[in-house]
Gaussian input, Z-matrix of N, CA and C with variables (Angstrom, degrees):
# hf/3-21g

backbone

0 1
 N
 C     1     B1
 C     2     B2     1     A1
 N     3     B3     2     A2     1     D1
 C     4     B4     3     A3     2     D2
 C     5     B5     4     A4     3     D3
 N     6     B6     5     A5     4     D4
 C     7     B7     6     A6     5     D5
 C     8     B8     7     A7     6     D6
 N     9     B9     8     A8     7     D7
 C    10    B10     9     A9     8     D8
 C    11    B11    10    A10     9     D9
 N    12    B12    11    A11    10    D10
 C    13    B13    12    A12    11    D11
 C    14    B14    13    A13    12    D12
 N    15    B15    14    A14    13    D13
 C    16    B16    15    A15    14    D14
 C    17    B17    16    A16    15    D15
 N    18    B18    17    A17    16    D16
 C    19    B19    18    A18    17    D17
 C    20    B20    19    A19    18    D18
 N    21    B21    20    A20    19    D19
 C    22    B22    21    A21    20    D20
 C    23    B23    22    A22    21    D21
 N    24    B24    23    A23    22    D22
 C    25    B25    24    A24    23    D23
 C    26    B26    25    A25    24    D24
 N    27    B27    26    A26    25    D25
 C    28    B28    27    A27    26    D26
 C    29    B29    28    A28    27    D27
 N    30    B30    29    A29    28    D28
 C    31    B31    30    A30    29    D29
 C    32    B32    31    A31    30    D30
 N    33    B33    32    A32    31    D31
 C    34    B34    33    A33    32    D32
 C    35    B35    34    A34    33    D33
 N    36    B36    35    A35    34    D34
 C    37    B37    36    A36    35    D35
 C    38    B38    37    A37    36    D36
 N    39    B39    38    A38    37    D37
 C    40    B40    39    A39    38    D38
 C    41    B41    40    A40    39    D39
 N    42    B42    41    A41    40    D40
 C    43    B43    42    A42    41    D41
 C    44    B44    43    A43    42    D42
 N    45    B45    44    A44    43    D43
 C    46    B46    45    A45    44    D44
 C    47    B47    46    A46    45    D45
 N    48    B48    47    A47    46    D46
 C    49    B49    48    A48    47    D47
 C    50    B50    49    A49    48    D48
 N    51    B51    50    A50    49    D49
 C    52    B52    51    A51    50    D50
 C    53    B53    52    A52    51    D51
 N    54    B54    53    A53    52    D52
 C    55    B55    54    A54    53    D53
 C    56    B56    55    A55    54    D54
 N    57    B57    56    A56    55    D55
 C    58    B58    57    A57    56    D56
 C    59    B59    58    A58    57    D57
 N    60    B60    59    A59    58    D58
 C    61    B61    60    A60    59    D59
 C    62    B62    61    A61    60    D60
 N    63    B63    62    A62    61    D61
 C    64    B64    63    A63    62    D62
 C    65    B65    64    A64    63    D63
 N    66    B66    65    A65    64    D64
 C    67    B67    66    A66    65    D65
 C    68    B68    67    A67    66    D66
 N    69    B69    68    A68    67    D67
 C    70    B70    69    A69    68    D68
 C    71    B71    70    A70    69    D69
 N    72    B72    71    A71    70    D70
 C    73    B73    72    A72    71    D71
 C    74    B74    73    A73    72    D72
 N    75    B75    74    A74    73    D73
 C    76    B76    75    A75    74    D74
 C    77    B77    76    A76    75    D75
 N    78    B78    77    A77    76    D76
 C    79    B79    78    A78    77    D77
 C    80    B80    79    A79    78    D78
 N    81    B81    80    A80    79    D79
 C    82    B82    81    A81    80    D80
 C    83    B83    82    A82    81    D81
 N    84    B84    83    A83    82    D82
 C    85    B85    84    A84    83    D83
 C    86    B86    85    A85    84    D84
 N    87    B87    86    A86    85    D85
 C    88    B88    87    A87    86    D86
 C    89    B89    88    A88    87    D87
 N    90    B90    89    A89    88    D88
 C    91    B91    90    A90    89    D89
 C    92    B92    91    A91    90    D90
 N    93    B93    92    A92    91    D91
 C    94    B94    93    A93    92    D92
 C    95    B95    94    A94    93    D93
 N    96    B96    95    A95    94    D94
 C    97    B97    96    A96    95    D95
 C    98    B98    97    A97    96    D96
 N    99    B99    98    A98    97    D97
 C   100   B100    99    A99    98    D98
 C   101   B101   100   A100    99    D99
 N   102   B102   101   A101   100   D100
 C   103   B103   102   A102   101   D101
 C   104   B104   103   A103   102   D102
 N   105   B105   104   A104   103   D103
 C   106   B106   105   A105   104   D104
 C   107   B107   106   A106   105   D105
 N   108   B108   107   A107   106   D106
 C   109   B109   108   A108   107   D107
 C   110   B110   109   A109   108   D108
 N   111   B111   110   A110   109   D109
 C   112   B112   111   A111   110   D110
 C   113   B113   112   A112   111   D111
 N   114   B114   113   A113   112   D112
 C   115   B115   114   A114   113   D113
 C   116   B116   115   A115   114   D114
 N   117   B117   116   A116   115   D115
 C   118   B118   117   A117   116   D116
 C   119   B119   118   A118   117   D117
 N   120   B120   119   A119   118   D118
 C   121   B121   120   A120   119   D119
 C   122   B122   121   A121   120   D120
 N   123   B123   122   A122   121   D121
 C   124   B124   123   A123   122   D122
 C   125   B125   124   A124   123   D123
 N   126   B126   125   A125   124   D124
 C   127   B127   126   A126   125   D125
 C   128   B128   127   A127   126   D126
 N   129   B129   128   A128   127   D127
 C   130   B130   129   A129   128   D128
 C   131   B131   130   A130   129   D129
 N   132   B132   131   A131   130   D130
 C   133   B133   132   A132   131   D131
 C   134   B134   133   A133   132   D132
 N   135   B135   134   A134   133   D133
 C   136   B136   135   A135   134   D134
 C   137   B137   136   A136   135   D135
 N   138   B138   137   A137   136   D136
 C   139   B139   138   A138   137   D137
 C   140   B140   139   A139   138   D138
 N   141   B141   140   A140   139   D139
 C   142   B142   141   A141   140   D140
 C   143   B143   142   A142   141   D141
 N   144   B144   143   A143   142   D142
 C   145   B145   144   A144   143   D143
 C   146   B146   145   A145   144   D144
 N   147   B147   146   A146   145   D145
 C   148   B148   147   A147   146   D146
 C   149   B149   148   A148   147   D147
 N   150   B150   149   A149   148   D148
 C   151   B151   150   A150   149   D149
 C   152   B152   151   A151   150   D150
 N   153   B153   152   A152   151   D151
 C   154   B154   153   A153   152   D152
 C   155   B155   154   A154   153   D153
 N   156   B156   155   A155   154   D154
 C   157   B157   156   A156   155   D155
 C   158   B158   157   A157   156   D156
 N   159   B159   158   A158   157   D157
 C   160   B160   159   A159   158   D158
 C   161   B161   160   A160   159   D159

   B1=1.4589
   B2=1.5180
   B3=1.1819
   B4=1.7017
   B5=1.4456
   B6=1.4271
   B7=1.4309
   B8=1.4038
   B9=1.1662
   B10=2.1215
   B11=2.2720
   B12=1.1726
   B13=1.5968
   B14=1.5154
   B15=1.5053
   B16=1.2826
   B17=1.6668
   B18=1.5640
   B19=1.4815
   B20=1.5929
   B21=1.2508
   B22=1.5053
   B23=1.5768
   B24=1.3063
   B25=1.6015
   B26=1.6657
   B27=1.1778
   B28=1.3867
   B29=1.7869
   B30=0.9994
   B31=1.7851
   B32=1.4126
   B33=1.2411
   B34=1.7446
   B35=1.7260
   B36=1.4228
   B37=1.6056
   B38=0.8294
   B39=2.1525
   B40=1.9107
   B41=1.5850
   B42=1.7538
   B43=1.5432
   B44=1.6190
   B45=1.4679
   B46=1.5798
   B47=1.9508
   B48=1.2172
   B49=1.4772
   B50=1.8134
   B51=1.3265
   B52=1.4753
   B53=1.6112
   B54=1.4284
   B55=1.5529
   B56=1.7422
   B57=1.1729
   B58=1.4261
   B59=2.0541
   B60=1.1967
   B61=1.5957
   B62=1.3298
   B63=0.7160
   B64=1.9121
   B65=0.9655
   B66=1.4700
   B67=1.2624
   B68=1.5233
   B69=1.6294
   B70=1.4338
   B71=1.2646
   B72=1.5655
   B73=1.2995
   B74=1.1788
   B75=1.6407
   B76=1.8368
   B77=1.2321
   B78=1.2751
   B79=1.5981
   B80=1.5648
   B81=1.2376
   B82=1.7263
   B83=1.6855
   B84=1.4707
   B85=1.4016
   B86=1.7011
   B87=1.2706
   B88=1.4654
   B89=1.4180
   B90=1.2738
   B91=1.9620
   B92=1.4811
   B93=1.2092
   B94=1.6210
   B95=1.6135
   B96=1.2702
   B97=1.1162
   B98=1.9811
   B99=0.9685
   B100=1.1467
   B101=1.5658
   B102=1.6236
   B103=1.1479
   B104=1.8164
   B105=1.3189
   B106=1.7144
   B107=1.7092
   B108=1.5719
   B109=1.1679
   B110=1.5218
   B111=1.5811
   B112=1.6900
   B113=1.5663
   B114=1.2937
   B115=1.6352
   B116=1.8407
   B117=1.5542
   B118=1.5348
   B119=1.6558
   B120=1.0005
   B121=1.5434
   B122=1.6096
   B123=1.2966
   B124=1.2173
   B125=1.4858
   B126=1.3066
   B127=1.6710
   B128=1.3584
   B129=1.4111
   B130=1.0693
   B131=1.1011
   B132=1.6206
   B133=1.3553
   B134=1.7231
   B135=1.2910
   B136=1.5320
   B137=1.7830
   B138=1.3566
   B139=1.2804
   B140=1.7822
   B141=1.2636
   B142=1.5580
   B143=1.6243
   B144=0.9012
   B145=1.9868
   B146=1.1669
   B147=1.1112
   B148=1.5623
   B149=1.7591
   B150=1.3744
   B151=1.5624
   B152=1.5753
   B153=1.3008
   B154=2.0729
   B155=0.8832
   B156=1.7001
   B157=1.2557
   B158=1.9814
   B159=1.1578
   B160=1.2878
   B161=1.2762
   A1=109.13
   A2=124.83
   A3=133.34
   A4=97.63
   A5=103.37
   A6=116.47
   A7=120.34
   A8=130.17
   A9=121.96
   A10=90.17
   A11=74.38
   A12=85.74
   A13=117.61
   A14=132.99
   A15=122.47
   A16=94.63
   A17=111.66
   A18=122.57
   A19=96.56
   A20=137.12
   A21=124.06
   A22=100.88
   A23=124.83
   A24=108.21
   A25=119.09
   A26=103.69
   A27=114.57
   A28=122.72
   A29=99.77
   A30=116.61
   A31=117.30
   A32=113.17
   A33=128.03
   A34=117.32
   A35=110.36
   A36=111.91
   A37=111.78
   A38=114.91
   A39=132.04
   A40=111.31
   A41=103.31
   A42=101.43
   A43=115.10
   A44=106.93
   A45=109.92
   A46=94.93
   A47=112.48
   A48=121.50
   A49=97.48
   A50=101.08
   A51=96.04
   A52=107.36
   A53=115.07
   A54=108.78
   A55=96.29
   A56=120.35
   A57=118.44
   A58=106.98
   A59=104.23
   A60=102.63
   A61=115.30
   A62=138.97
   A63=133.97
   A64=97.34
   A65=153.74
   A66=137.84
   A67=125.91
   A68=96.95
   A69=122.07
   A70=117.54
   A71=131.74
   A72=114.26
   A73=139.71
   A74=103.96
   A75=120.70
   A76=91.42
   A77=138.99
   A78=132.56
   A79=135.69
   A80=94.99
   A81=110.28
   A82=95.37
   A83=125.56
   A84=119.85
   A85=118.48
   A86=99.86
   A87=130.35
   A88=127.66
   A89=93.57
   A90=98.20
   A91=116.28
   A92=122.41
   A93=123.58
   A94=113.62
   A95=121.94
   A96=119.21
   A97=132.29
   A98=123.75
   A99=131.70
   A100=112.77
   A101=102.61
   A102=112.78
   A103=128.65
   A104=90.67
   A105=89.94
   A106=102.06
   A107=116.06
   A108=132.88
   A109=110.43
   A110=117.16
   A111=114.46
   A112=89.73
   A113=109.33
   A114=122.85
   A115=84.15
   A116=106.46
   A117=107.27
   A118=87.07
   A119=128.44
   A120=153.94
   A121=125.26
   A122=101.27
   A123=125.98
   A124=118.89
   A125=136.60
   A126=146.13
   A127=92.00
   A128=144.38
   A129=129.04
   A130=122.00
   A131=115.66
   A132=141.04
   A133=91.52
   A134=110.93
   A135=100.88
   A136=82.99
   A137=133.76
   A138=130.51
   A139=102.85
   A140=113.71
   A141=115.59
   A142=101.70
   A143=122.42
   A144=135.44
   A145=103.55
   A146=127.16
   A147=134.27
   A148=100.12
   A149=125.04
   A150=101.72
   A151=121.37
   A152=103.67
   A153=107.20
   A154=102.87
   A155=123.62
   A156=132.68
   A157=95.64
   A158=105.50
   A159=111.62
   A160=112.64
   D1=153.34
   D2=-160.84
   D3=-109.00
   D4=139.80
   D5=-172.67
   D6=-61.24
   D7=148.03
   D8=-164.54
   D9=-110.74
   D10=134.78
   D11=172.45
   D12=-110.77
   D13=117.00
   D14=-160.90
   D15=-90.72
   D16=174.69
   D17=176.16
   D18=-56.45
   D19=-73.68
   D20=-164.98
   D21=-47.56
   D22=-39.79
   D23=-175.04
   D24=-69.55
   D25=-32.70
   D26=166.26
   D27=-55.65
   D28=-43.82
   D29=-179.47
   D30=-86.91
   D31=-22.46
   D32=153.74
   D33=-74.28
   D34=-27.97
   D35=-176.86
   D36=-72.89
   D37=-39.66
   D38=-170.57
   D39=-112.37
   D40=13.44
   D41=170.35
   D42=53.26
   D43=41.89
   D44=-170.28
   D45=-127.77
   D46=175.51
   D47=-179.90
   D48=-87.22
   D49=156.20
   D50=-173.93
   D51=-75.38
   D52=-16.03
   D53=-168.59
   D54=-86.19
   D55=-4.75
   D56=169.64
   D57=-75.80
   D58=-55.90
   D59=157.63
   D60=-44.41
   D61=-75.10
   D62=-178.90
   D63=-47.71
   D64=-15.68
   D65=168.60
   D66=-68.10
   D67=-54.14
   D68=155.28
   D69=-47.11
   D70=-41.02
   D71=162.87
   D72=-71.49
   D73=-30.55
   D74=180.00
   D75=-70.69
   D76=-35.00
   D77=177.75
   D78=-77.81
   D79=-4.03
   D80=169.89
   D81=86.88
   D82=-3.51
   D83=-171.10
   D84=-59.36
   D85=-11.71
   D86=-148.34
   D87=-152.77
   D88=79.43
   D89=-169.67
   D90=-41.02
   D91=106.83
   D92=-175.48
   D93=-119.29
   D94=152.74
   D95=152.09
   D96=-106.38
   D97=117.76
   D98=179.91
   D99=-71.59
   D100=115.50
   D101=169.65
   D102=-141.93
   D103=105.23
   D104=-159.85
   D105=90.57
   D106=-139.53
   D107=168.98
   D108=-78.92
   D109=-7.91
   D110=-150.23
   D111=-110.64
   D112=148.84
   D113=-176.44
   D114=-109.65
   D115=161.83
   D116=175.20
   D117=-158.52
   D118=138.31
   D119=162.93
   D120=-115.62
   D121=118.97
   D122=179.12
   D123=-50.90
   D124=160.83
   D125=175.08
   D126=-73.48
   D127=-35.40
   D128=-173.44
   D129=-92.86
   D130=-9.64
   D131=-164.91
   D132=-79.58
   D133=-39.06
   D134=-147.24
   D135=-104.44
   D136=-33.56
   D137=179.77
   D138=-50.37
   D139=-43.58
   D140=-169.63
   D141=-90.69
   D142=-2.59
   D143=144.21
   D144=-63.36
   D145=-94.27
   D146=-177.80
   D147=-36.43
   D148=-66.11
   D149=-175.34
   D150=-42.95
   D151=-40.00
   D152=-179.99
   D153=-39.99
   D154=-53.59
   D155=-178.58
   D156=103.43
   D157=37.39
   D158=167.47
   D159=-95.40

């Protein structure tokens, strides 16, 4: 199973505020999964982020 990345880990990796991540996710910028209130993104989620070059 592939490791889950929460919004603070995400916003610590790209040096961004976490409500900038929830943006990226409510926007499709950022493959997320919704669970509860908590978004979680995949290693591959964020590798095919980084390729866009977003």
């Amino acid at each position: 199973m592939e490791e889950l990345y929460t919004c603070k880990d995400v916003a610590e990796r790209y040096k961004v505020k976490i409500p900038t991540v929830w943006t990226w996710a409510r926007t499709g910028k950022l493959k997320a999964t919704k669970l509860g209130k908590t978004y979680y993104f995949t290693a591959a989620a964020l590798r095919e982020f980084e390729a866009a070059g977003k």
